[in-house]
C-alpha positions, 0 to 999 in steps of 0.5 A: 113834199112830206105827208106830214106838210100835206097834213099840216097845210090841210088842217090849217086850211080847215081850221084856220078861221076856227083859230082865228077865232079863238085868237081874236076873243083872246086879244081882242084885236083883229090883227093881233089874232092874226099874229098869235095864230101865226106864232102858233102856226110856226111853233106847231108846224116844228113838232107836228108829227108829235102832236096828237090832237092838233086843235087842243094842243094849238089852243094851249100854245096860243093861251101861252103865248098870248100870256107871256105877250101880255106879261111882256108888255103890260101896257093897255093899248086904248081901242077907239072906234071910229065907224064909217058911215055906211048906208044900211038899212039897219042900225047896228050903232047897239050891237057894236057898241054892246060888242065893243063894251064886252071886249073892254070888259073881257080885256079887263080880266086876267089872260088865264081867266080870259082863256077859260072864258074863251075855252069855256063859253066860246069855244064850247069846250066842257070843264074837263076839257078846259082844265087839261087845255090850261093844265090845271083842275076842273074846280080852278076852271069852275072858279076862274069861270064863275069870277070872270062872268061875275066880273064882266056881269059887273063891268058890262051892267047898267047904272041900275041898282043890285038886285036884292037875293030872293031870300033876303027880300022874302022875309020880314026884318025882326020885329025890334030892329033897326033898319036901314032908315034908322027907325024901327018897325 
């Protein structure tokens, strides 16, 4: 067996769990993150030898692949969750259905918006670090991250009406004018 096996077979014993993770957050799917990290796996053991920096370059051919699967297919699969009854002693009814709510929503976005959501916040990777995984410039990634929070704020938000800016709730209407009721001050 090469040295270059022994590395590879070490590093996906190491970090398998961390890919996976990244996976599942991509496709929102247990068994299609187990899926894109194989085909991934396979892809990178091929130029192993090569590749610098193992984790960066794995992320990348898994963005990749998970975006050339979604253009593929561009078919919604419709998720439906049917809880076993347990008997714990906690509730978990909340977090599950909060879970739940954020991969609909996160389903919802783009897959590149979705990687740099994943990169970004779940990941923890820097701006910097994210544009040269996606290959593109910090400020795509700054505006890709700001719609995509934007767009889950909104999906994931409750019936309750939109805050009022600061400013716009400071300051008096002008005297004269009309407001939203059609009766002026």
């Amino acid at each position: 067996m090469a040295v270059d096996d022994e590395h590879f077979r070490e590093f996906v014993d190491t970090r398998y769990m961390d890919l996976l993770r990244v996976a599942y957050h991509l496709t929102g799917s247990a068994q299609d993150a187990e899926d894109l990290v194989q085909a991934a796996l396979v892809k990178v053991m091929r130029r192993w030898r090569r590749v610098d920096d193992p984790m960066a370059y794995l992320r990348r051919v898994m963005i990749n692949q998970h975006i050339s699967t979604w253009r593929r297919q561009r078919v919604h699969e419709v998720v439906t969750a049917i809880l076993p009854d347990r008997s714990s002693t906690r509730d978990m009814t909340d977090a599950v259905a909060e879970r739940h709510a954020l991969y609909e929503a996160m389903r919802e976005l783009t897959p590149r918006t979705r990687a740099v959501i994943v990169l970004r916040y779940v990941v923890d990777l820097p701006e910097a670090a994210v544009a040269a995984t996606l290959g593109c410039s910090v400020g795509s990634v700054k505006s890709r991250a700001s719609r995509g929070l934007a767009r889950l704020r909104l999906a994931l938000a409750s019936d309750a009406p939109p805050p009022v800016p600061a400013s716009a709730a400071a300051r008096p209407a002008p005297t004269g004018t009309t407001t939203m009721t059609g009766a002026t001050p």
